[in-house]
C-alpha positions as CSV (number, residue, x, y, z in Angstrom):
1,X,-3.6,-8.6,16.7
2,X,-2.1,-6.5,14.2
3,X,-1.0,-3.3,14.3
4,X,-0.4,-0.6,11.4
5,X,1.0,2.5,10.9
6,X,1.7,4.7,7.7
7,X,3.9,6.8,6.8
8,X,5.3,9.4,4.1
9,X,2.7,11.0,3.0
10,X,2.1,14.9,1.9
11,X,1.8,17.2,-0.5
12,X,4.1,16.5,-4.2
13,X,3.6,18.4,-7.4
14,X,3.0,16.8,-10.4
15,X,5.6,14.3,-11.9
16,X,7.5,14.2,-8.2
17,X,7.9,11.0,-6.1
18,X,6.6,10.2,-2.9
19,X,7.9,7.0,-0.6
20,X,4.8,6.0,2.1
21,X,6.1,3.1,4.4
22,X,3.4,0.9,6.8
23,X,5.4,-0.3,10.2
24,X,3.8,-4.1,11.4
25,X,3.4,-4.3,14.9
26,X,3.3,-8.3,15.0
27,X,4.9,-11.4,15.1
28,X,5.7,-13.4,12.1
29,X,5.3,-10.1,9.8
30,X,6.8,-12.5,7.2
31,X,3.8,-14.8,6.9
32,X,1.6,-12.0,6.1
33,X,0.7,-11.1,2.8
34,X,0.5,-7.2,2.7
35,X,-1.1,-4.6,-0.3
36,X,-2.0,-0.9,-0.3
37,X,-5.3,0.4,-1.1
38,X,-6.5,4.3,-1.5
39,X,-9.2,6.4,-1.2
40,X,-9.9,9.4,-3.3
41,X,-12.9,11.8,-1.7
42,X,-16.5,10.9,-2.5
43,X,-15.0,7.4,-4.1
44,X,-15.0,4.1,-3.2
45,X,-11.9,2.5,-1.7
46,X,-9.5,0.7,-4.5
47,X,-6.6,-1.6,-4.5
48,X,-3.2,-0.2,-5.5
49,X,-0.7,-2.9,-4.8
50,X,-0.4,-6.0,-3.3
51,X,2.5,-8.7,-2.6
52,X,2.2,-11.8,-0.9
53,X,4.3,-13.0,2.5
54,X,7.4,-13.7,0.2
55,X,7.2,-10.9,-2.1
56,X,7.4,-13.6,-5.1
57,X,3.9,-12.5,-6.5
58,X,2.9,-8.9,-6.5
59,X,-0.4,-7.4,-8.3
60,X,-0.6,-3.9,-9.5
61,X,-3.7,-1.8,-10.6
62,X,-3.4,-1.0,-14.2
63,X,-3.5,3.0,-13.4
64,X,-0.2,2.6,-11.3
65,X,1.9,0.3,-13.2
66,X,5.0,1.6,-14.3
67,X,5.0,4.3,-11.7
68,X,4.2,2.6,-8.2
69,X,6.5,-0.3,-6.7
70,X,5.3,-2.4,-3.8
71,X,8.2,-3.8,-1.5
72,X,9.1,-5.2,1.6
73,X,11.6,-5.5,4.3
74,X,10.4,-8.5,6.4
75,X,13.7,-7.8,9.4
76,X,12.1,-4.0,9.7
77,X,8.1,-5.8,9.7
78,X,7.6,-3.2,7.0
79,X,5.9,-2.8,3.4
80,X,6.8,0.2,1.3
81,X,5.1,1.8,-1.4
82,X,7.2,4.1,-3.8
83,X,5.2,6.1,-6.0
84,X,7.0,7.9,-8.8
85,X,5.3,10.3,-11.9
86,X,2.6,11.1,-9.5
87,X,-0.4,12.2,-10.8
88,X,-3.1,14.7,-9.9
89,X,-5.2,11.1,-10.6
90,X,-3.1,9.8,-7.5
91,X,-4.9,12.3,-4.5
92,X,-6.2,9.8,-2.3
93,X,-5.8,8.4,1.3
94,X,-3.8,6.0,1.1
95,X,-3.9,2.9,3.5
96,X,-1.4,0.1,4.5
97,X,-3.7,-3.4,4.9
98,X,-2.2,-7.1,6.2
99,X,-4.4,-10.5,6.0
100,X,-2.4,-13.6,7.2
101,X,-1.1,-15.4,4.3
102,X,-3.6,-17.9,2.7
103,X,-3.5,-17.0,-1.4
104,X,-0.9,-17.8,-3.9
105,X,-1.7,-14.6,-5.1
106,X,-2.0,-11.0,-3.8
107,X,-5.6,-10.2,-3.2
108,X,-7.2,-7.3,-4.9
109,X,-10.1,-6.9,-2.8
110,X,-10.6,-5.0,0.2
111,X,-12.3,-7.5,2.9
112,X,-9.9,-9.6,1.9
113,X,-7.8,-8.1,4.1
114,X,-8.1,-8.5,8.1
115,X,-6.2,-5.4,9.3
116,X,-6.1,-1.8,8.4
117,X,-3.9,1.2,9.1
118,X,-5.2,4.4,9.9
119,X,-4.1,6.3,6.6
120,X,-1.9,8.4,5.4
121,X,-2.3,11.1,2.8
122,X,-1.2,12.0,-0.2
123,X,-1.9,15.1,-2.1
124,X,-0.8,15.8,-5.9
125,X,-0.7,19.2,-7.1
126,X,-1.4,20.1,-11.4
């Protein structure tokens, strides 16, 4: 079993940066390929970033490229997700999610993934 927890989020204003971390509870963190997905209210849940066990392929959605970076520190058993020039855009719950490493790619969809955090969230201000 897996076990996630987030991290870092709150309340930014526009433009400002925000750092949300996910802590693994489980053995082997490094053969898990790990992504961040969010929420906004009244929307569906959408991928954000993904990077597989090694961190040598990592997917971005096209609204957060350039802005959000998706890395990893497999001796902590945690994924990171900084989030510079937030945007108003950006409010969402934002959740950690793990699936034991079976793509060459980073999966994009959510029940691709096996295990969830509980959220954290993170509010952008105009």
């Amino acid at each position: 079993q897996v076990q996630l927890v987030e991290s870092g989020g709150g309340l930014v204003q526009a433009g400002g940066s925000l750092r949300l971390s996910c802590a693994a509870s489980v053995r082997a963190f490094s053969t898990y390929d790990m992504a961040w997905f969010r929420q906004a209210a009244g929307k569906e849940r959408e991928f954000v970033a993904g990077m597989i066990w090694s961190g040598g392929r990592i997917n971005y959605a096209d609204s957060v490229k350039g802005r959000f970076i998706i890395f990893r520190d497999n001796t902590k058993n945690t994924v990171y997700l900084q989030m510079n020039s937030l945007k108003p855009e950006d409010t969402a719950v934002y959740y950690c999610a793990a699936e034991l490493h079976r793509s060459p790619v980073p999966r994009t969809t959510s029940h691709d993934y096996d295990f969830w955090g509980q959220g954290t969230q993170v509010t952008v201000s105009s």
